[in-house]
Structures are given as C-alpha cells and as structure tokens.
C-alpha positions in Angstrom: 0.0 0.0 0.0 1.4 3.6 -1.1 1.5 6.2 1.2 -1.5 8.1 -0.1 -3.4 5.1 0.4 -2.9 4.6 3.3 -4.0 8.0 4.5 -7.4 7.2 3.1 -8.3 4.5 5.2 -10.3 5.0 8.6 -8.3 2.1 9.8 -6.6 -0.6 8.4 -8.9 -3.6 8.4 -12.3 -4.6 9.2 -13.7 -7.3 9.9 -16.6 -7.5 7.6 -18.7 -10.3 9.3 -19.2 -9.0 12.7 -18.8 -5.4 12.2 -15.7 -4.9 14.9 -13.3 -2.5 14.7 -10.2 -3.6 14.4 -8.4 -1.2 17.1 -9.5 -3.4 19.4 -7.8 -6.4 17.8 -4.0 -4.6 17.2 -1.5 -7.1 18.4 -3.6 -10.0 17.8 -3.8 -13.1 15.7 -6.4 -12.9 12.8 -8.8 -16.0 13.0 -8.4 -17.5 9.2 -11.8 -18.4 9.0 -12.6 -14.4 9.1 -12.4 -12.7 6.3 -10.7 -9.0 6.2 -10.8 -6.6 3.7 -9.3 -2.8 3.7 -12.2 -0.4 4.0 -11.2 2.9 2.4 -12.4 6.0 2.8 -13.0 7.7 -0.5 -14.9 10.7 1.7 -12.3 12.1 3.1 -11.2 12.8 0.1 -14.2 14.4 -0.9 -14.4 16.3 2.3 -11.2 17.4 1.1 -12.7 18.4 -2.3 -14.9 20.9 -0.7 -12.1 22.2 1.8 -10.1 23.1 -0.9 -12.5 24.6 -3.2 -13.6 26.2 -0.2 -10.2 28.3 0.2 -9.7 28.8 -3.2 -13.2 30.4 -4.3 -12.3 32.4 -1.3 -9.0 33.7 -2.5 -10.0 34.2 -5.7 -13.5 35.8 -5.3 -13.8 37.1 -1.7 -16.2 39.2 -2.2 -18.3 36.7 -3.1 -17.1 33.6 -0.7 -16.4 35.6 2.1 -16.7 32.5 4.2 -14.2 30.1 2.6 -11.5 30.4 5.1 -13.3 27.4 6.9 -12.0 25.0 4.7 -8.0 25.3 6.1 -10.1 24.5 10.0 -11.5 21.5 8.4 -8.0 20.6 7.0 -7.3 21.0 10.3 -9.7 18.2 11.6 -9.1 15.6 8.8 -5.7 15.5 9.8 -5.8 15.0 13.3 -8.6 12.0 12.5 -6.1 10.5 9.8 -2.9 11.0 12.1 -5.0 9.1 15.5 -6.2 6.6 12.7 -2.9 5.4 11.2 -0.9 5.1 15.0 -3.7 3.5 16.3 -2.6 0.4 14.0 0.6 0.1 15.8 1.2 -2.3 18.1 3.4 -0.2 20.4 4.2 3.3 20.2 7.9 3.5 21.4 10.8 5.6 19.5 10.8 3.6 16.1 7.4 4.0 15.3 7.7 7.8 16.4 10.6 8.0 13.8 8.6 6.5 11.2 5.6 8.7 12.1 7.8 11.7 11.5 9.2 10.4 7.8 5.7 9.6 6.7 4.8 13.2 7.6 7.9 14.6 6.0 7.8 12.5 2.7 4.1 13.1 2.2 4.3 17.2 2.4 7.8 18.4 1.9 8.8 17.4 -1.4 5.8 18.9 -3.2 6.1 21.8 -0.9 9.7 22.6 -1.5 9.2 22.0 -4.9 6.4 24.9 -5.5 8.8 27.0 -3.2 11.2 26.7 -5.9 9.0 27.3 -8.5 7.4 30.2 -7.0 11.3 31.6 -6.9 11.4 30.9 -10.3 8.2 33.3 -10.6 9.2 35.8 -8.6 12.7 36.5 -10.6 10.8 36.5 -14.1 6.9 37.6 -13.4 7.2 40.2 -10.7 8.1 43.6 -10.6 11.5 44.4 -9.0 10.1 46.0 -5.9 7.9 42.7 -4.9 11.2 40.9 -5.2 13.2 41.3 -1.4 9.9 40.6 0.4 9.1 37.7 -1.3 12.5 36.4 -0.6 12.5 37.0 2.5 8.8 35.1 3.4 10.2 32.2 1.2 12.9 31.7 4.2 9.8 31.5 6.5 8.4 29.4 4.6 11.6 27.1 4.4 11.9 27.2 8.0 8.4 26.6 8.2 7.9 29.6 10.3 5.2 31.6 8.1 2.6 31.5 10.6 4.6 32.7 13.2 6.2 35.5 11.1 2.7 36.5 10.0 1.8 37.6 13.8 3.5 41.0 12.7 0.8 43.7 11.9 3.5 44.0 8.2 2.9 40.3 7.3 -0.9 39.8 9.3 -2.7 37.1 7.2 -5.6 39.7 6.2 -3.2 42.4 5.3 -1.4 39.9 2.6 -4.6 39.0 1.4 -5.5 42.8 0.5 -2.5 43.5 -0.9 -2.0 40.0 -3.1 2.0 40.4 -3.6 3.6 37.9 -1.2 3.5 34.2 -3.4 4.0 32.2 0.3 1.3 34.0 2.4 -0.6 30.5 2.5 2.1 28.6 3.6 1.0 29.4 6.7 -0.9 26.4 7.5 1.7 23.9 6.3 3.7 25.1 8.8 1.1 24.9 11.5 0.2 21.6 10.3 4.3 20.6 10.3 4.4 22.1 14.1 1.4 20.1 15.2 3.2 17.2 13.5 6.1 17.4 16.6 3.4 17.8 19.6 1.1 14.4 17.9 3.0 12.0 19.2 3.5 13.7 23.1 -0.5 13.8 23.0 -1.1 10.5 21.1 0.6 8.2 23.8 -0.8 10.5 27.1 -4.2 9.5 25.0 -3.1 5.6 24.5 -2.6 5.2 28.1 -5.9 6.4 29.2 -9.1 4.5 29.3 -11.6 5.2 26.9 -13.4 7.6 29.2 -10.5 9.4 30.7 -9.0 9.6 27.2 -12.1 11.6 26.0 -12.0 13.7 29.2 -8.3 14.3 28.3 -9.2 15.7 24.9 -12.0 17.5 26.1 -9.4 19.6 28.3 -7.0 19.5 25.8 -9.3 21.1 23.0 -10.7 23.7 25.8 -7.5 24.9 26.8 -6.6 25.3 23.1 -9.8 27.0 22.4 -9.4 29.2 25.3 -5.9 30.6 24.0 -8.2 31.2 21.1 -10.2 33.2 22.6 -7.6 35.2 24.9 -4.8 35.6 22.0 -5.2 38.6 19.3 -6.7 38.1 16.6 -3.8 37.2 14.1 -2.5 35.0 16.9 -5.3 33.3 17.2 -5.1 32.7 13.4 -1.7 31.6 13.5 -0.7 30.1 16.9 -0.4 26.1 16.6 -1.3 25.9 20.0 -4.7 28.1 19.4 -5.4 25.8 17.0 -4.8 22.2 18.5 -8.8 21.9 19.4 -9.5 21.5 15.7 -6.5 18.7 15.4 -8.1 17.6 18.6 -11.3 17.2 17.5 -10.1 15.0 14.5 -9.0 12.7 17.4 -12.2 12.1 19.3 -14.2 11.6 16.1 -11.7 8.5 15.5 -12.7 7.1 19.1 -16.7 8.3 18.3 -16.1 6.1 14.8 -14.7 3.2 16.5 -18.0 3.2 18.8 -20.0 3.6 15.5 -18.0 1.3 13.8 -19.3 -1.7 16.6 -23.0 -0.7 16.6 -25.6 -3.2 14.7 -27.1 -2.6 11.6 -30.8 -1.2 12.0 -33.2 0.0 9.5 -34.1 3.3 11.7 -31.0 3.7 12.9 -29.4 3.7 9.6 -32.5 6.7 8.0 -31.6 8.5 11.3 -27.6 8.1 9.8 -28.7 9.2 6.5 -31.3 12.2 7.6 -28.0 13.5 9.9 -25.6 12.8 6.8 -27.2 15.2 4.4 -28.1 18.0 6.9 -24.0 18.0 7.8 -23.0 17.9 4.3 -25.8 20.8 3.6 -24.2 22.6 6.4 -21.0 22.0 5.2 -21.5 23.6 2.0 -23.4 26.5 3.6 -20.8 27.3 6.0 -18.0 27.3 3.5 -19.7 28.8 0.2 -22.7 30.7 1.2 -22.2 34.0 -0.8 -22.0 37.1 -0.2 -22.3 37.5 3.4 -19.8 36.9 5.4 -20.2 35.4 9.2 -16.9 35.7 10.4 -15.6 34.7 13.5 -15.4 32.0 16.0 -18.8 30.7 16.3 -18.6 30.3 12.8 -15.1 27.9 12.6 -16.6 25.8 15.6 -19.7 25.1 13.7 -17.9 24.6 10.4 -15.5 21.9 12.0 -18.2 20.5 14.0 -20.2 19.8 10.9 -17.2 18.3 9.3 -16.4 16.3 12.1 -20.2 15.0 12.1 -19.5 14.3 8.4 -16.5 12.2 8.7 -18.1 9.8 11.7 -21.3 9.5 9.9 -19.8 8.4 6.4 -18.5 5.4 8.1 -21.8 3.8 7.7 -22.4 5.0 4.0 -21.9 2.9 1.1 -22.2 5.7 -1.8 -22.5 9.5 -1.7 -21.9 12.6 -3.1 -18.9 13.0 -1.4 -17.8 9.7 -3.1 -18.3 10.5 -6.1 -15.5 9.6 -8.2 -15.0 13.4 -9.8 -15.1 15.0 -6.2 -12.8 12.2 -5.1 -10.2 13.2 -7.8 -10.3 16.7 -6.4 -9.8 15.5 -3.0 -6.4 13.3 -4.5 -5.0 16.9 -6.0 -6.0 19.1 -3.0 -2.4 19.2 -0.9 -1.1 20.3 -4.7 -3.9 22.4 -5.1 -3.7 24.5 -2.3 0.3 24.8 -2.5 0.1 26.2 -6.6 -3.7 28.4 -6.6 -2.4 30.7 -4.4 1.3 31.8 -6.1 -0.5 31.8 -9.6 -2.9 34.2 -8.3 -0.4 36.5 -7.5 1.0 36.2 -10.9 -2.2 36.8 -12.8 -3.0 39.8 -10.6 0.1 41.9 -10.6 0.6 40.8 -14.7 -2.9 41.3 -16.0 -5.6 43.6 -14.6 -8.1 41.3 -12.6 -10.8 40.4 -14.7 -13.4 37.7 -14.9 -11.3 35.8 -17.9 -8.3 36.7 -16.1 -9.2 34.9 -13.0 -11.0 32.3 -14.8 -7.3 31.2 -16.1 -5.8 31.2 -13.5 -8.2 28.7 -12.1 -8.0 26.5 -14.6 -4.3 26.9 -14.7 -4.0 26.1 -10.9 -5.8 22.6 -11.3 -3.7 22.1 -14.6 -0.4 22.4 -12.4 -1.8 20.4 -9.4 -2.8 17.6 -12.3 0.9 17.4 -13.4 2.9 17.6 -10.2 0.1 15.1 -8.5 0.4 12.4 -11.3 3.8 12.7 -12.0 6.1 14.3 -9.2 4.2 12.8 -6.5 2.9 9.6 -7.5 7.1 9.1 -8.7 8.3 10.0 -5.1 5.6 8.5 -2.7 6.7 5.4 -4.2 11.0 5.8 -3.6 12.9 4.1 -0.8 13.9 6.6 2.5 17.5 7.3 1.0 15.9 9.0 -2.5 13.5 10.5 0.0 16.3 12.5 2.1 18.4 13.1 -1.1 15.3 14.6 -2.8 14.2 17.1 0.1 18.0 17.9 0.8 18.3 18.9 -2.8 15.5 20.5 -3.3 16.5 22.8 0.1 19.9 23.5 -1.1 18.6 24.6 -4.7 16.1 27.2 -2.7 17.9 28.8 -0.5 21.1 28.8 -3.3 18.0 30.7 -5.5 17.1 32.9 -2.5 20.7 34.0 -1.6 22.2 34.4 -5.5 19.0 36.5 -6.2 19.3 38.7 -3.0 23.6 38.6 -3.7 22.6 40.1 -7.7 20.0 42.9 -6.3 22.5 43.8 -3.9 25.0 44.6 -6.5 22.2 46.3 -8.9 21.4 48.4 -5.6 25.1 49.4 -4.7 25.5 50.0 -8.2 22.4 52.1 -9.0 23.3 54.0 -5.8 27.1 54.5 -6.3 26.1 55.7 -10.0 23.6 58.3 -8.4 26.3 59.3 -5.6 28.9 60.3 -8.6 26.7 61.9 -11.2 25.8 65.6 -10.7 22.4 66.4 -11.8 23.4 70.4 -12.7 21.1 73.1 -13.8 20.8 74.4 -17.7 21.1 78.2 -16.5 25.0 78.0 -15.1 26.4 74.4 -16.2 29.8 75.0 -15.3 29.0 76.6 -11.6 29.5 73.6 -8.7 27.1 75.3 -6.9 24.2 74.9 -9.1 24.9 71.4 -9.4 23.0 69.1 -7.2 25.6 66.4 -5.4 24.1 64.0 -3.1 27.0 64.7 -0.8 25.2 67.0 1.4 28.1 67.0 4.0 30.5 68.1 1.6 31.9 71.9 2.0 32.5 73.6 -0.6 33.8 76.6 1.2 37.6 76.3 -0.3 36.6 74.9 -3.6 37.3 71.6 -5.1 
C-alpha cells in the first residue's frame, strides 16, 4: 500500500462479518476463518474536495465567498482523524514508530512543498516587478523554515493584510507550517491519549481542546489565526471523532438507525456547504469555525456507515487526491495573474483552470514518482530540493544587492546640474550634502 493510500483509510482492516473494529484487535492473531478486507475511505477525500474549493473560491472571489476560510479549519480536523487513525494500527508506540511517524509526515508534504517554493522563486525572478522581489525572498525563508505562521503575527505580514495586498506568493504557507508544528506535539499527546481509558481519554481531549480554544479566545486576533497551540482543538477534535467512529463502527445494523444516519448525513454535508460557500455574506468569526468543523467532524463519523455518496463521487474524489497540490500552486499563480494582467473575470478564470492544470501534473507525475522511492531517495530529494532554494534565494538577493550598490554608487557620482549655469558647482546638485565647498574643489 502507497503512502497516499494509506491516509485514506479509517483504519486498516475490518472485519466484515461481525462489524468490529479492528483497534480493538492490534496485536492480535487474525482467525483464518474471518475474512478482512481494507475499508477505504474515499470521503475524506471528498471532504477534502470541498475544503479546498472552499479556500480557493475564497482567495480568488472574496467578495463573493467571504466565508471560505473554513475549509483550512476543516484541513485541520481531517488531519488530526487520519494521524490518530494510522498510529492507532501500531502495536506499540515507542521511539521507532515515532521516527517512522515523522518520515511519513515529511515525505508526504515536503517534497511537493519545497518543490512549489522553488518554482514560486522561479516566478518571482521573471513575473514580478522588481520592488515585490526582497519581500518575497525574505517570506520564502519562512516558509523554508516553516515559520510563516509565526512570522505573520507582525501587523506587516498579518494574514488579512497579505490577502489585500496580493503580492507575497507564500502567504498561504502558513498552514503547512502549522500543520508541520502540530506534527512534533502528535505524538507527546497521542501516547498520554493511548494510556488512558476510553473515558479518561475523551476527558483528556475535552481539556486538551478547551485549553486550546481558550488561548483562542484570549490571543489577538492574528495570533489566534496563526498560533499552533490556538489551533490544537481543531486537530483535537479529529482525534475524538476516530474514538466516536470506533463506537460507531461496533453498533448493529438497524433499519431506523441507519435513516436517522442518512437524515443527519445530508443535513451536515448541507451545512458543510453552507458554512464554506454561502455568498455574499460573510459570518466571520469563531462561532462560525466551531460550527464549520463541528459539521465536518459530524461528516467524517457518519460516512463510516455509507456505502455511496456525493462525497464519493468519483469526480469530487479526484479533487480530493489533488488538493495538498492544489492548495500549494492556486495561491502563487494568483499572485501572478493579478500583478501581470488587470483582474478580470477571464483573467481569474485562467488562472483557475491553470491552478488545477499544475496540481494535475505535479500530482500524477512528481508525486505519484516519489511517494513510491525508498527513505535514501526521499532525504536526497528534500536535501536537494533545500539546497537549490535557498542557493536561488541567496544568489538573487547577492545580484539585487550589487544592482542596488550600483544604482546608488552611479547616483552618488553623477551631478544632476542646472541648464542656467552648467559650469558653476554650486548649481549642481551632489548628493553629498556633508560636503563643504567653502575652499573649492
């Protein structure tokens, strides 16, 4: 099983004939008169679908999807289900499978990542004008460091203010690297939560996800935003609604209980869609993210106990499978479009189309080609691909440095004098306004 695969699955095997999860049976023998199967879930990747779609209509019309924003939260949630979901299948959670936990993570998101970073500085050198150049050097070391969420709690680089002004190509790194910082507390809170009993363990979460929310609350706004620790109750909500889908997962079929599934199904997945694309108007704040992740959250527990959906739909699905790539290209080749063309309907309208056109190729053929190499091409892929950035960010910055100094030195040394009295010093205009002239030259 690829990687990608395995990040659809709710767990890794069910067994079919008595309904029971198998988290309950890690560590055990299977009985070989049971039959297995892998149960995956196609969903998530249309929850994904919508997510996605969600943050793009939103950067690209948001006057019109105000709202959109939501779909990063429930980005948010999906990961902290799939993270719980795949540990839970090992048998002991000691410094190996840690390490391992932490490669899967890195070879999943940084190659693609580092690769649009590098493209992006491609961009930026041929499509921008010369004065967007130094700040968009200096946010792509952030965003190699993984530190553009935190850099964006200055008022200069708030998320919002980037937005408006549409000339930074990393702004939405931002939650990669919240995501890549959550990433290094999972497994601290994963084993606290392994040790618990079922009951404490939800209690644990519960105070977890209130404390989290709570620095929501208290922080600023932009640190709210940004924070990864005022945003762990959205990661930890992905973890309780694995333990609510294990509980599902063990509950007997039922005719009413199964409408009752269906009739809460469709209101979440209208709610969903409501929350993230209602036009127009915008809601806005926090009420609004709880009760867009909550509804995603109800989404992702009560598609374990349907067979076919719109969210399965093999169209939305595919969305879903190009969304990481998605989400890192729509935003830099915004940028490009608006500060090249003027933004028009056709102009934006491209550069839609030509977002999903670039997620299409790197999907199918950078990532499908490295999700499938050994650890060794993994490491050698990422180191080279962060040597070649920051080797683009420091010759570029190294070249305007020199054009600088050498527009400046050329200004320093040429008079600018006036027609009336060419040949008088002192109508010339030398930018060395210490100099004294007094005794003549």
């Amino acid at each position: 099983m690829n990687l990608e695969e395995e990040e659809a699955l709710i767990c890794p095997e069910v067994n079919m004939e008595d309904g029971q999860s198998p988290v309950a049976n890690l560590g055990k023998e299977k009985d070989p008169n049971v039959s297995w199967v892998k149960i995956f879930r196609n969903d998530l990747q249309g929850i994904r679908a919508i997510a996605v779609t969600s943050v793009m209509l939103f950067h690209f019309y948001p006057s019109v999807f105000p709202n959109g924003y939501v779909g990063v939260d429930q980005f948010f949630v999906i990961s902290g289900f799939l993270m719980t979901a795949m540990c839970e299948r090992e048998k002991h959670f000691g410094i190996k499978e840690i390490t391992w936990f932490y490669y899967r993570r890195v070879k999943r998101i940084m190659p693609s990542y580092l690769l649009v970073i590098l493209l992006s500085l491609i961009c930026t050198k041929l499509l921008l004008p010369d004065y967007l150049q130094p700040p968009n050097l200096n946010s792509a070391k952030g965003a190699l460091r993984l530190t553009t969420n935190i850099e964006a709690t200055d008022s200069i680089k708030e998320y919002n203010t980037m937005l408006t002004k549409a000339a930074d190509l990393f702004t939405h790194t931002w939650s990669i690297a919240v995501e890549m910082q959550f990433y290094v507390l999972f497994p601290i809170i994963f084993l606290v939560f392994r040790k618990l009993p079922d009951w404490i363990a939800v209690l644990y979460l519960v105070a977890l996800g209130s404390i989290s929310l709570l620095c929501h609350i208290k922080l600023t706004p932009s640190q709210a935003f940004n924070y990864v620790h005022a945003r762990v109750w959205q990661f930890a909500l992905g973890i309780f609604v694995h333990q609510l889908g294990k509980d599902s997962m063990n509950a007997g079929p039922g005719t009413l209980r199964n409408c009752t599934i269906t009739v809460f199904y469709v209101l979440c997945l209208a709610g969903v869609i409501c929350t993230n694309l209602i036009v127009f108007i915008s809601v806005g704040g926090l009420i609004h993210r709880i009760i867009a992740v909550s509804l995603t959250a109800g989404l992702i527990v009560l598609n374990s106990r349907q067979d076919v959906n719109f969210l399965t739909s093999k169209y939305i699905v595919y969305v879903g499978h190009i969304s990481y790539s998605l989400y890192l290209v729509h935003w830099p080749i915004y940028i490009i479009f608006k500060q090249n063309f003027v933004e028009t309907a056709a102009g934006l309208g491209c550069s839609l189309i030509l977002s999903v056109l670039v997620a299409v190729v790197i999907t199918e053929v950078f990532e499908k080609a490295y999700l499938q190499v050994n650890v060794k091409a993994v490491c050698f892929i990422i180191a080279c691909l962060y040597v070649i950035n920051f080797t683009t960010i420091y010759k570029q910055e190294d070249v305007e440095f020199f054009e600088r100094k050498t527009k400046w030195l050329e200004s320093l040394l040429t008079p600018v004098c006036s027609s009336e009295k060419l040949q008088e010093y002192r109508n010339c205009d030398i930018p060395f306004s210490s100099a004294d002239f007094s005794q003549g030259i």
